[in-house]
C-alpha positions in Angstrom: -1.1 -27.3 11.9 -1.1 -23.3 11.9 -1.0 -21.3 8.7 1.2 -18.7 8.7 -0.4 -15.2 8.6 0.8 -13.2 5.9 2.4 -10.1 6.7 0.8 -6.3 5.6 3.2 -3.0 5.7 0.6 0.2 6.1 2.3 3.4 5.0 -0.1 6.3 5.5 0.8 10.0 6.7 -2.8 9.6 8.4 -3.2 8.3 11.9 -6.8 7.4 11.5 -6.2 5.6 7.8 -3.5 3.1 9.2 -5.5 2.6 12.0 -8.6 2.1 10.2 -7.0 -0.3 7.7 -5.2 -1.7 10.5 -8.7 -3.0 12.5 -10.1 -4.3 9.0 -7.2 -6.4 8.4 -6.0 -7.6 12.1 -7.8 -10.6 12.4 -6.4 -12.2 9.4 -3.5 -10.6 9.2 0.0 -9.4 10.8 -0.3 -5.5 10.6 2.9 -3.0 10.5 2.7 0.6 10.1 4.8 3.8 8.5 3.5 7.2 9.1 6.0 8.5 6.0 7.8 7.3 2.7 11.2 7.1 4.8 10.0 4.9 7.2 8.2 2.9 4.7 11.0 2.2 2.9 13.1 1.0 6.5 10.4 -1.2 7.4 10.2 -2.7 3.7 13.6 -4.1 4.0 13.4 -4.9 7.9 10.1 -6.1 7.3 9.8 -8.4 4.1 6.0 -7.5 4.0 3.8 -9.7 1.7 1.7 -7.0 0.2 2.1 -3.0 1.0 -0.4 -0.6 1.1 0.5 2.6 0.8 -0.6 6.4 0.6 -0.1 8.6 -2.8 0.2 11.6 -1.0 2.0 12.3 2.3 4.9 14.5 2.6 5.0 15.9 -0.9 2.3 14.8 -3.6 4.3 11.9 -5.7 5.5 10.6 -2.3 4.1 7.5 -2.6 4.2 7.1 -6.4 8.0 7.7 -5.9 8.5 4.5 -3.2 6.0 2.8 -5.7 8.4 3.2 -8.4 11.3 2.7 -6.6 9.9 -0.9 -5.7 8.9 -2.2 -8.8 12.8 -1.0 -9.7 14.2 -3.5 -7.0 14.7 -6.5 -8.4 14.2 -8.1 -4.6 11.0 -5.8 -4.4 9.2 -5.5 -7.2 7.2 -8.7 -6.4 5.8 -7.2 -3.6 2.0 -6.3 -4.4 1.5 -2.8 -3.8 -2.2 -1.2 -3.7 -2.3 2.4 -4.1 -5.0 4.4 -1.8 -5.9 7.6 -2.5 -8.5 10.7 -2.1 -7.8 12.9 -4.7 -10.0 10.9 -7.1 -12.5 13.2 -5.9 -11.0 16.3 -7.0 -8.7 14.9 -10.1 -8.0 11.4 -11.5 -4.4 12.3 -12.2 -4.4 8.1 -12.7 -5.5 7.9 -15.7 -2.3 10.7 -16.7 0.3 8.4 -15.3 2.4 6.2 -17.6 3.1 2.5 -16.8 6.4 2.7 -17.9 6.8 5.2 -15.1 4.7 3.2 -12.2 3.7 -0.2 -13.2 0.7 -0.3 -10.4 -0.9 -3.4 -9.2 -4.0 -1.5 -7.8 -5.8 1.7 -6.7 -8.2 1.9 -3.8 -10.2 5.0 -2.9 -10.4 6.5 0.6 -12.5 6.4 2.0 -11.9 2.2 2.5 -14.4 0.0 2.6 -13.6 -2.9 4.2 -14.8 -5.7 1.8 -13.5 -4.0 -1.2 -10.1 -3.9 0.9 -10.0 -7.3 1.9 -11.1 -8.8 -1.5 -8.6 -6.9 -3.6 -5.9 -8.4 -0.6 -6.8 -11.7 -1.0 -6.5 -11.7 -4.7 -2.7 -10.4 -4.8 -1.7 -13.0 -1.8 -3.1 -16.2 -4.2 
């Protein structure tokens, strides 16, 4: 008897981020990607992804916070584990400024991803 591979939405503005993330996770998992919030958001309701993993900054720089928020608003949505990736730790941890009442996160990854930190924070939201 097969197991049924869990299914990961990539929303990245970045070609080479979704398909970085996208060889990490393949193997174990079914992979679809959203180059912008817009698309994100048509592929989260076409979709029905187990976890998302999506991009602070792409259009605009709250782009991702936004869709963030606007999931864990969604009573059909908001269980949907959402890991946060961004770069501009580097430069300014604007995380530590943002209220939970305004984005209840589940997780933040730094970019560059490393694989095993990637794949071990998956497999604790999917338990």
């Amino acid at each position: 008897m097969s197991r049924e591979r869990k299914k990961i939405l990539v929303i990245d503005d970045d070609a080479d981020i979704r398909e970085t993330v996208s060889l990490i996770l393949d193997e174990d998992y079914d992979i679809v990607t959203a180059d912008n919030g817009k698309m994100g958001l048509t592929k989260i309701h076409s979709e029905k992804p187990d976890l998302i993993i999506l991009d602070v900054m792409m259009t605009h720089m709250s782009e991702g916070l936004d869709i963030a928020k606007k999931l864990k608003e969604d009573k059909e949505l908001k269980k949907i584990p959402v890991i946060m990736l961004t770069s501009v730790n580097e430069h300014f941890d604007y995380r530590s400024q943002i209220d939970d009442s305004y984005f209840p996160k589940d997780c933040w990854i730094d970019k560059p991803v490393k694989s095993e930190k990637l794949l071990n924070t998956i497999k604790k939201y999917l338990k």
